[in-house]
PALO-834086 format. One record per residue (C-alpha): residue number from 1; chain; x, y, z. Coordinates in nm, 4 decimals, always signed. Layout:
<pts>
+------+-------+----------+----------+----------+
! nuke ! votor !       xx !       yy !       zz !
+------+-------+----------+----------+----------+
!  NUM !     A !        X !        Y !        Z !
...
+------+-------+----------+----------+----------+
</pts>
This chain:
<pts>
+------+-------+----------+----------+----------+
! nuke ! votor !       xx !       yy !       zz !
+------+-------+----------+----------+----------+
!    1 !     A !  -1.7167 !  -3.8896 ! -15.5547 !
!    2 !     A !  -1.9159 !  -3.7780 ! -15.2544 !
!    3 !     A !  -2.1485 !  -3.4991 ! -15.3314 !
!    4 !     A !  -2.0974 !  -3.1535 ! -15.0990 !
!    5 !     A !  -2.3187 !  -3.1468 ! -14.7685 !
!    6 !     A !  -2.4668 !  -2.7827 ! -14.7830 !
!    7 !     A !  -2.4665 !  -2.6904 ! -14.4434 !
!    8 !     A !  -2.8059 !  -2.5677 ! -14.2791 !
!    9 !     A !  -2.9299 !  -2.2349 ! -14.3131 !
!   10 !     A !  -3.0459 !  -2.2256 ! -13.9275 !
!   11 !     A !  -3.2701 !  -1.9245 ! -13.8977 !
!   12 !     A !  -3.5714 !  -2.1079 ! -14.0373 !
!   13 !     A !  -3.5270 !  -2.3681 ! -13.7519 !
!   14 !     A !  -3.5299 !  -2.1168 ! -13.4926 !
!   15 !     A !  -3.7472 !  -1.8325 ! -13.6678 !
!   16 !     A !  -3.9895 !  -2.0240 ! -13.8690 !
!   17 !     A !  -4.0775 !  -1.9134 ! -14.2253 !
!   18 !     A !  -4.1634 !  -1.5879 ! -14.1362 !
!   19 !     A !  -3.8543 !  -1.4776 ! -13.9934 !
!   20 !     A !  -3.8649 !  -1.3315 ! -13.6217 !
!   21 !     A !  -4.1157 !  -1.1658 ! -13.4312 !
!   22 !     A !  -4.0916 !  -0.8097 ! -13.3594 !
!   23 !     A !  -4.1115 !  -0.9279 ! -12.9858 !
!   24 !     A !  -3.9409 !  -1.2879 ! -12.9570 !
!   25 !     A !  -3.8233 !  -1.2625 ! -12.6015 !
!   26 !     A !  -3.4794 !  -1.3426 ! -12.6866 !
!   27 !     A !  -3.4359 !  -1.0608 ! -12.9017 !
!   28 !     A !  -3.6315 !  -0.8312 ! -12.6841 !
!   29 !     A !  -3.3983 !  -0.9521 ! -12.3717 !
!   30 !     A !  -3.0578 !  -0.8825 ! -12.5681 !
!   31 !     A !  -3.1750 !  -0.5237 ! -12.6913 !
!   32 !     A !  -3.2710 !  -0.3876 ! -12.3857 !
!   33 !     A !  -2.9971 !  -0.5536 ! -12.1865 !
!   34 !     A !  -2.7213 !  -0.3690 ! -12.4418 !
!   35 !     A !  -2.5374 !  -0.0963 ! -12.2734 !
!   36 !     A !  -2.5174 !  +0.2612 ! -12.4903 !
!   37 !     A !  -2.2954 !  +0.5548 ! -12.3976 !
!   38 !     A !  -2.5612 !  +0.8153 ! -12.4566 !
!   39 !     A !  -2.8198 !  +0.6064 ! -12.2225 !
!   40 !     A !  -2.5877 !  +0.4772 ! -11.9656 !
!   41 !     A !  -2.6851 !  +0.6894 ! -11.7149 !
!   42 !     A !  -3.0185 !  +0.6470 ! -11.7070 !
!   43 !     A !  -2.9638 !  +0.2684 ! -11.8394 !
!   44 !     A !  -2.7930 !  +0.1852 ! -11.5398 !
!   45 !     A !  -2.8514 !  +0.4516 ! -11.2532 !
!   46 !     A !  -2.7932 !  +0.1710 ! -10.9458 !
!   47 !     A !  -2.3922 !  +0.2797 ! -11.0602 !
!   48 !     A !  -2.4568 !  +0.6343 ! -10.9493 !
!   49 !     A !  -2.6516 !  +0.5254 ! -10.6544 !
!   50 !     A !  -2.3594 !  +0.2608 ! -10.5182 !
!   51 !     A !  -2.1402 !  +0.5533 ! -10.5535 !
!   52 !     A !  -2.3582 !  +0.8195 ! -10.3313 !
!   53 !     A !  -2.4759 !  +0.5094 ! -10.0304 !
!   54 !     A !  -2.1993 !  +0.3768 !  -9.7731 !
!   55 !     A !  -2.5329 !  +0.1675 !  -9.6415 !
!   56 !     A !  -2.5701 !  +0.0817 ! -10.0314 !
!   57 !     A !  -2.1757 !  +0.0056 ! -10.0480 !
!   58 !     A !  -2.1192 !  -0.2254 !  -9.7647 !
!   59 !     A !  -2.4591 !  -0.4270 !  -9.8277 !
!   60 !     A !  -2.3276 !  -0.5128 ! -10.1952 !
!   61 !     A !  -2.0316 !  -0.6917 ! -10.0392 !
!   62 !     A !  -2.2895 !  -0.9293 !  -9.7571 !
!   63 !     A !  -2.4000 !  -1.1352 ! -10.0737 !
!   64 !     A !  -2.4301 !  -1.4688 !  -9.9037 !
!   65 !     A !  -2.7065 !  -1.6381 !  -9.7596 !
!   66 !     A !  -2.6894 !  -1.7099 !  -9.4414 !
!   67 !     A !  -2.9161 !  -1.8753 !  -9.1518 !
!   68 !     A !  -2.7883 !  -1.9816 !  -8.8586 !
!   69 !     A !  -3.0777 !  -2.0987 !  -8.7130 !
!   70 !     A !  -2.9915 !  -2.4247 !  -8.9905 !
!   71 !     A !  -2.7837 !  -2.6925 !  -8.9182 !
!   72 !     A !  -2.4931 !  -2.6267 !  -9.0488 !
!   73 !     A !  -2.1880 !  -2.8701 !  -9.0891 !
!   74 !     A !  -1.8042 !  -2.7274 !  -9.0940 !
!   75 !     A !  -1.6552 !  -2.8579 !  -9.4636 !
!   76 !     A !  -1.3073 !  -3.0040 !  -9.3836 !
!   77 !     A !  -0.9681 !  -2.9264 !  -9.5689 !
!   78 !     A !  -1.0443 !  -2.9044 !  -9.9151 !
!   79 !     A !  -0.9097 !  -3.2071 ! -10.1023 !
!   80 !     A !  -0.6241 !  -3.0832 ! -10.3087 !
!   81 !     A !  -0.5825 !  -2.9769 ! -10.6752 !
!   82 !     A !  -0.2591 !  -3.0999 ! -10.8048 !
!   83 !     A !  -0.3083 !  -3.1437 ! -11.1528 !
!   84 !     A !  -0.1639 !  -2.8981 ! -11.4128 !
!   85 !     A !  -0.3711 !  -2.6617 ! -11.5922 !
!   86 !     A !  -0.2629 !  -2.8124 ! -11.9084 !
!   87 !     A !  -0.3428 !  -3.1814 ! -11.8195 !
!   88 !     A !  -0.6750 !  -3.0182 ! -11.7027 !
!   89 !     A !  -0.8223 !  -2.8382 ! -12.0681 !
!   90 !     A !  -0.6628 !  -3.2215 ! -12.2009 !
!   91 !     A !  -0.8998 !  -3.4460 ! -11.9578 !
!   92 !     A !  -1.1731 !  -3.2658 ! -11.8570 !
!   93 !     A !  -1.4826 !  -3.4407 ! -12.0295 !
!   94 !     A !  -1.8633 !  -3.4680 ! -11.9583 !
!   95 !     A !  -1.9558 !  -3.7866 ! -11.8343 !
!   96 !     A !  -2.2605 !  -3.9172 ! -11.7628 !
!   97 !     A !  -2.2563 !  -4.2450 ! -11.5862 !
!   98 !     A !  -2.1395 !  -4.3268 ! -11.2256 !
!   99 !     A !  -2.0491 !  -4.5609 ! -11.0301 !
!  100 !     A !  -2.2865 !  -4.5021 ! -10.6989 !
!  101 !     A !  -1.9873 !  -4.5294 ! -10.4710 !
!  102 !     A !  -2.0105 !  -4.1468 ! -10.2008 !
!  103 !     A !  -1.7671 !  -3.8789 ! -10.2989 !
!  104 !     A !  -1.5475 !  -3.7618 !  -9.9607 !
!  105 !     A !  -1.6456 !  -3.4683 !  -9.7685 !
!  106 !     A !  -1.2639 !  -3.3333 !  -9.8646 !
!  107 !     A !  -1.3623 !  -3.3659 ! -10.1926 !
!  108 !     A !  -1.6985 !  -3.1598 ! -10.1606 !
!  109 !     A !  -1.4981 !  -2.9346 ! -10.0206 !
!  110 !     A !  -1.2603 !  -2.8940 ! -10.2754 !
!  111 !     A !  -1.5280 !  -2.8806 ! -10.5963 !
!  112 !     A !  -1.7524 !  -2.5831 ! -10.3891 !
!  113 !     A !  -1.4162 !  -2.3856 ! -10.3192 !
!  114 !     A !  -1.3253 !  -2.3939 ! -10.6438 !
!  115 !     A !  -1.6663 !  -2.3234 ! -10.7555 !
!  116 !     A !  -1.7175 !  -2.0459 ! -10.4913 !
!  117 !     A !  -1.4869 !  -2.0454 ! -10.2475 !
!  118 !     A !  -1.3273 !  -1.7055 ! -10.1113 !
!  119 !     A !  -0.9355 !  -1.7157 ! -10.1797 !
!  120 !     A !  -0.8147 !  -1.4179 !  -9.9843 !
!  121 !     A !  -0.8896 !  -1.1313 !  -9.8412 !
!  122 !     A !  -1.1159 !  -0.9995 !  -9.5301 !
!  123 !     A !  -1.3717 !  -1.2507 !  -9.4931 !
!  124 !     A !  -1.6413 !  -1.0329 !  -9.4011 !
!  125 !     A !  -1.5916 !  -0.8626 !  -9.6891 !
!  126 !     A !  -1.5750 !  -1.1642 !  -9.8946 !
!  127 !     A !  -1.3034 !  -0.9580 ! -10.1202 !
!  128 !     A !  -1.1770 !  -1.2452 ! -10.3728 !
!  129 !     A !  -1.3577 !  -1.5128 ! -10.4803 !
!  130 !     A !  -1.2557 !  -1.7702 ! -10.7258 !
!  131 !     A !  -1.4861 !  -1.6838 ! -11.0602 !
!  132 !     A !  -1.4799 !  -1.2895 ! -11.1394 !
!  133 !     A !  -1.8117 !  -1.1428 ! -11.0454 !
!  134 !     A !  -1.9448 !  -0.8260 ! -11.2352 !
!  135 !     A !  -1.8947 !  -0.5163 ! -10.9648 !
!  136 !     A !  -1.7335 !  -0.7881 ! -10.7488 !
!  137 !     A !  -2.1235 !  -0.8316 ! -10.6655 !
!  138 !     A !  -2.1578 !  -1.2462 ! -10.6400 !
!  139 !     A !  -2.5396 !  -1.2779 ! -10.7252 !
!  140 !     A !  -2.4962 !  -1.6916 ! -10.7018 !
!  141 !     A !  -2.5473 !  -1.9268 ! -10.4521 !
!  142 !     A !  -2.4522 !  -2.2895 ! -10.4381 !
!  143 !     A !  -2.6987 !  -2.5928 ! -10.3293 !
!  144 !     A !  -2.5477 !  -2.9506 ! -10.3346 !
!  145 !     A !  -2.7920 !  -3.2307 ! -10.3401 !
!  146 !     A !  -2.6238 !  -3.4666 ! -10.1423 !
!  147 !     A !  -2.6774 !  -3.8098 ! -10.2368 !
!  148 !     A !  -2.4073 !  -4.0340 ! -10.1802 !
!  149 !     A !  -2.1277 !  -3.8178 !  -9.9448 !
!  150 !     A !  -1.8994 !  -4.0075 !  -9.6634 !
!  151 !     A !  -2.0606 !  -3.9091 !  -9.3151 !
!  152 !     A !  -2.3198 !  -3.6352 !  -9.4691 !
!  153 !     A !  -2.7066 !  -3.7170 !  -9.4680 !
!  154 !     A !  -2.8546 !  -3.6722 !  -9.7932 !
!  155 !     A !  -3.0590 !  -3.3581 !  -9.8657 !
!  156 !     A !  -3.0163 !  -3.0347 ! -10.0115 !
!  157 !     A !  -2.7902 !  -2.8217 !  -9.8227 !
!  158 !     A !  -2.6333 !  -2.4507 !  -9.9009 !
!  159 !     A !  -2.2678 !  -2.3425 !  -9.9169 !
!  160 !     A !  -2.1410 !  -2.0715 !  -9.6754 !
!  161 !     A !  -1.8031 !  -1.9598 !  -9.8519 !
!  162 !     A !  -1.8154 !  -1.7119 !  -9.5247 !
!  163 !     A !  -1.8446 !  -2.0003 !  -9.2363 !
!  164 !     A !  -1.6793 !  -2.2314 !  -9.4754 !
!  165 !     A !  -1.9745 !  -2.4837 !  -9.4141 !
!  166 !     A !  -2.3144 !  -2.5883 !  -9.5640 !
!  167 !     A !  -2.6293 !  -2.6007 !  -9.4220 !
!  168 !     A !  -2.9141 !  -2.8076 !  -9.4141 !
!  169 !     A !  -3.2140 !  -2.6740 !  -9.6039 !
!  170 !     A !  -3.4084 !  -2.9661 !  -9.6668 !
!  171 !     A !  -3.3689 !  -3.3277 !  -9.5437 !
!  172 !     A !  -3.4473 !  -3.6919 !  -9.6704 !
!  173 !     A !  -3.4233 !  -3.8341 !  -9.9533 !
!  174 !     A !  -3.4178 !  -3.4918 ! -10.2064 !
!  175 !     A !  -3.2013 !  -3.6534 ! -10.4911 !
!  176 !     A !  -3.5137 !  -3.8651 ! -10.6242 !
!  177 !     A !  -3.7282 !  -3.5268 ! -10.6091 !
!  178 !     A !  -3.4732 !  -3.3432 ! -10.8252 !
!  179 !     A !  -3.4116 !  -3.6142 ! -11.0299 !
!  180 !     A !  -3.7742 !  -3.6397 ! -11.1011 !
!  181 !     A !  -3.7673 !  -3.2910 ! -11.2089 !
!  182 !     A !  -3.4654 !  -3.3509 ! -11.4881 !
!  183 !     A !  -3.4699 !  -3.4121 ! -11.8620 !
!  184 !     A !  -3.2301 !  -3.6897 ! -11.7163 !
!  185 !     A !  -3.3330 !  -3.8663 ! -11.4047 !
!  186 !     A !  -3.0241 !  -4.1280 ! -11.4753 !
!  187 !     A !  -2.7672 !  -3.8940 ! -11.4382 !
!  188 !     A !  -2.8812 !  -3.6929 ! -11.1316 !
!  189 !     A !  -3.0308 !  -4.0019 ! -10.9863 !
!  190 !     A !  -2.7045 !  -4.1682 ! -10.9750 !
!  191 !     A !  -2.4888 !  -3.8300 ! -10.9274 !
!  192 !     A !  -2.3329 !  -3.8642 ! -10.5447 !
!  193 !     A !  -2.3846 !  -3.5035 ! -10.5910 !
!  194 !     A !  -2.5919 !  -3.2002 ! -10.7736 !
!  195 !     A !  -2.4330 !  -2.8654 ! -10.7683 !
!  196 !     A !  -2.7624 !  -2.6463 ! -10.8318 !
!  197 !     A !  -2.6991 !  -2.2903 ! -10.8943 !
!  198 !     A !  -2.8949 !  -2.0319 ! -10.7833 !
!  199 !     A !  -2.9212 !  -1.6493 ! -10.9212 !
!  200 !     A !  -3.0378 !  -1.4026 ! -10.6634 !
!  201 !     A !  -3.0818 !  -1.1575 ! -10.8937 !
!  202 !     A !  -3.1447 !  -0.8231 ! -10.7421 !
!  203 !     A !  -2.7836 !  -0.8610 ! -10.6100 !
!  204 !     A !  -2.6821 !  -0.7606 ! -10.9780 !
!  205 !     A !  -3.0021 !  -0.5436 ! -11.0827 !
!  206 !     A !  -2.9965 !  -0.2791 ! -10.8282 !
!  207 !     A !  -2.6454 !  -0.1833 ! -11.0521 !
!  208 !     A !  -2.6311 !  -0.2860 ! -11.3726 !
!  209 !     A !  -3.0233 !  -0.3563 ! -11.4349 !
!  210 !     A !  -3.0888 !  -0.5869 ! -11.7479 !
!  211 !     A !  -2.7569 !  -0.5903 ! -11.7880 !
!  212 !     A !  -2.7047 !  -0.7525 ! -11.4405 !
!  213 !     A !  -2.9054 !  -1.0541 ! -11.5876 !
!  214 !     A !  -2.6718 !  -1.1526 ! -11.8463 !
!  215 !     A !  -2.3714 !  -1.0868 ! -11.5813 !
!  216 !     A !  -2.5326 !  -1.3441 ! -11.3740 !
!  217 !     A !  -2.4842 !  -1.5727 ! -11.6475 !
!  218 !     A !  -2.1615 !  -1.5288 ! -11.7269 !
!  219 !     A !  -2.0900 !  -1.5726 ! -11.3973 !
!  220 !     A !  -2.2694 !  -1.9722 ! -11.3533 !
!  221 !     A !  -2.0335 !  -2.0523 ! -11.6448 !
!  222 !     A !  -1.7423 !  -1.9516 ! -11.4682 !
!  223 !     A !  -1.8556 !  -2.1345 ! -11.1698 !
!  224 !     A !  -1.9563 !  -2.4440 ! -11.3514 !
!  225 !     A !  -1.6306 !  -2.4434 ! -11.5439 !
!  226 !     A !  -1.3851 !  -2.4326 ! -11.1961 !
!  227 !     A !  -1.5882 !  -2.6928 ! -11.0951 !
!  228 !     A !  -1.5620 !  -2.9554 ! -11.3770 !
!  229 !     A !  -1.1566 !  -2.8415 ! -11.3668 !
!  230 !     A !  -1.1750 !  -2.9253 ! -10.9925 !
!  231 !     A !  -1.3523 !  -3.2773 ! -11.0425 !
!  232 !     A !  -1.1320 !  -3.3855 ! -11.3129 !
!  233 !     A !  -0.8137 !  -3.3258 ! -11.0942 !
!  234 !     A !  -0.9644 !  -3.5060 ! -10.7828 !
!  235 !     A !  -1.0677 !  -3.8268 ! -11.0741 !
!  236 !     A !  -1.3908 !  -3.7765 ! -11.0387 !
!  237 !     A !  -1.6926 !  -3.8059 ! -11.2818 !
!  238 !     A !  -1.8636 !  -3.4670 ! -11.3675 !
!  239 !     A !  -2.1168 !  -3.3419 ! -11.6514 !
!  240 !     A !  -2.3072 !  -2.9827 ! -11.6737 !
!  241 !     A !  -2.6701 !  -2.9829 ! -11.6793 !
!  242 !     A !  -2.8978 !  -2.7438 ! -11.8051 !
!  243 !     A !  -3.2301 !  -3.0417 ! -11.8672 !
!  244 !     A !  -3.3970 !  -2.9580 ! -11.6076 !
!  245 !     A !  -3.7880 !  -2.8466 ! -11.5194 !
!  246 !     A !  -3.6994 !  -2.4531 ! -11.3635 !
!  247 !     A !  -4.0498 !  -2.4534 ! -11.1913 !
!  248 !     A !  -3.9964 !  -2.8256 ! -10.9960 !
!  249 !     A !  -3.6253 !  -2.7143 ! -10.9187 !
!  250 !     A !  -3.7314 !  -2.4111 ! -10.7869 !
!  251 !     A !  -3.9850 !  -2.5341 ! -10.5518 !
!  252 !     A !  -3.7594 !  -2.8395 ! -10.4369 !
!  253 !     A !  -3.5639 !  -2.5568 ! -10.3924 !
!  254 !     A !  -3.7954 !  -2.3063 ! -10.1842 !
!  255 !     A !  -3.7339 !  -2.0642 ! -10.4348 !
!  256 !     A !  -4.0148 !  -1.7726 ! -10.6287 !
!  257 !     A !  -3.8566 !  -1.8365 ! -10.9377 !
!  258 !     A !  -3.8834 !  -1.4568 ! -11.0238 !
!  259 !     A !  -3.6103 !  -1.2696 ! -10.7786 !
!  260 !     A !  -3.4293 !  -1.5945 ! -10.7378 !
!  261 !     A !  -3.4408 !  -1.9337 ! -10.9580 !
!  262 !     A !  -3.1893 !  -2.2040 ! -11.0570 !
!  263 !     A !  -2.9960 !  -2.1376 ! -11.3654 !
!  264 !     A !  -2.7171 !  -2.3968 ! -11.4127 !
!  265 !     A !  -2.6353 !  -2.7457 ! -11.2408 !
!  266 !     A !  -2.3479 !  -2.9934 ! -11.2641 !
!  267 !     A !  -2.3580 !  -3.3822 ! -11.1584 !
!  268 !     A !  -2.0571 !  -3.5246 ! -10.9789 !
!  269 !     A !  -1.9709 !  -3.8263 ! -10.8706 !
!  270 !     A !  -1.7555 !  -4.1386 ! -10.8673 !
!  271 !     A !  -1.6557 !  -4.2658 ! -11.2423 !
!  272 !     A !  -1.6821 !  -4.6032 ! -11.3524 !
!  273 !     A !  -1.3689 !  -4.7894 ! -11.3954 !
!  274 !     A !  -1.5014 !  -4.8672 ! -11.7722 !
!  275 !     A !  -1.6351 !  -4.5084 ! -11.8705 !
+------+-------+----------+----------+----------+
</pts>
């Protein structure tokens, strides 16, 4: 007879023998980022200050970055999603090996629309998106790393969900450079693309403070998620990534890493007919 596996009492693993710190950061971060009815006000006084501003009010729905002195290329029709929901939550599965062959420019279109796309509404006021957003407040940006796309150079380029297009940040040959900068140069490096996403976080701060950190996070999963569901119903090969050096990204990125910084990716591309 098989003896019982005990299973692991994990807070020596992540505490150590002494138990945790009075200030390990983690704990620190989720205490002062907890939300108290007696404190509220003061906890998160951006709320009262949204409510008092029409200047305040109509910046907090321009959250996109936008420069139209970059080129910028229109994304076409958005490949579509036909697969059922159901089929979806049964196929969707990380996959890390592709097959090198470019994804279609529909197709791009189709996983950053999902991701981030507005779905109705008055464009300039960018009123429904396709993740929920805390305060409707969309601190996230999107920056494919194009490797391998039909008729697209590769580089890193930025989604406009406003102008429906992406524009050309950086050219050349950027997909070695961020794959450099992974725990797994194998999977970016043969990725046709890298969704990197990008927290501008002052978008949320200004309201919910600390808070507004953790919203941001909740938000890349939502994002991440629609776009694995979206790559799975165009057949295409997709895995989330979170192995990756913040400091390189960042830089690769032109970002300061403090008031903006990379905090989720996803690799996409073309599956092998033997995964």
């Amino acid at each position: 007879m098989t003896e019982p596996v005990r299973t692991v009492r994990s807070t020596e693993i992540v505490y150590g023998a002494r138990g945790a710190a009075l200030d390990d950061p983690a704990d620190v971060f989720h205490e002062a980022s907890k939300a108290y009815p007696q404190l509220l006000a003061t906890q998160l006084p951006g709320v009262r200050n949204l409510l008092a501003s029409r200047e305040l009010q109509v910046s907090a729905q321009r959250s996109v970055r936008s420069n139209r002195e970059l080129p910028a290329v229109p994304l076409p029709q958005p490949a579509p999603l036909t697969t059922s929901f159901d089929r979806l939550l049964i196929e969707r599965r990380s996959t890390r090996e592709f097959a090198g062959e470019p994804v279609t420019q529909n197709e791009l279109a189709a996983l950053l629309r999902a991701g981030y796309g507005i779905t109705r509404g008055d464009r300039e006021a960018q009123s429904f998106r396709s993740v929920p957003s805390g305060g409707a407040l969309y601190p996230l940006e999107l920056y494919p790393v194009v490797g391998a796309v039909e008729g697209l150079g590769e580089g890193i380029y930025r989604f406009d969900p406003l102008r429906e297009c992406i524009e050309l940040v950086r050219g050349d040959r950027k997909r070695e450079e961020l794959a450099a900068a992974s725990v797994y140069p194998e999977i970016v490096g043969a990725a046709g693309i890298t969704i990197l996403v990008v927290a501008v976080f002052w978008r949320t701060r200004f309201k919910y403070a600390l808070r507004g950190y953790r919203f941001a996070l909740l938000e890349a999963g939502h994002v991440v998620q629609n776009i694995l569901l979206a790559a799975t119903s165009l057949g295409l090969a997709a895995v989330p990534l979170g192995g990756y050096y913040d400091r390189r990204v960042d830089d690769l990125l032109r970002l300061d890493g403090v008031d903006e910084s990379t905090i989720y990716a996803v690799c996409v591309g073309k599956p092998l007919e033997d995964a």
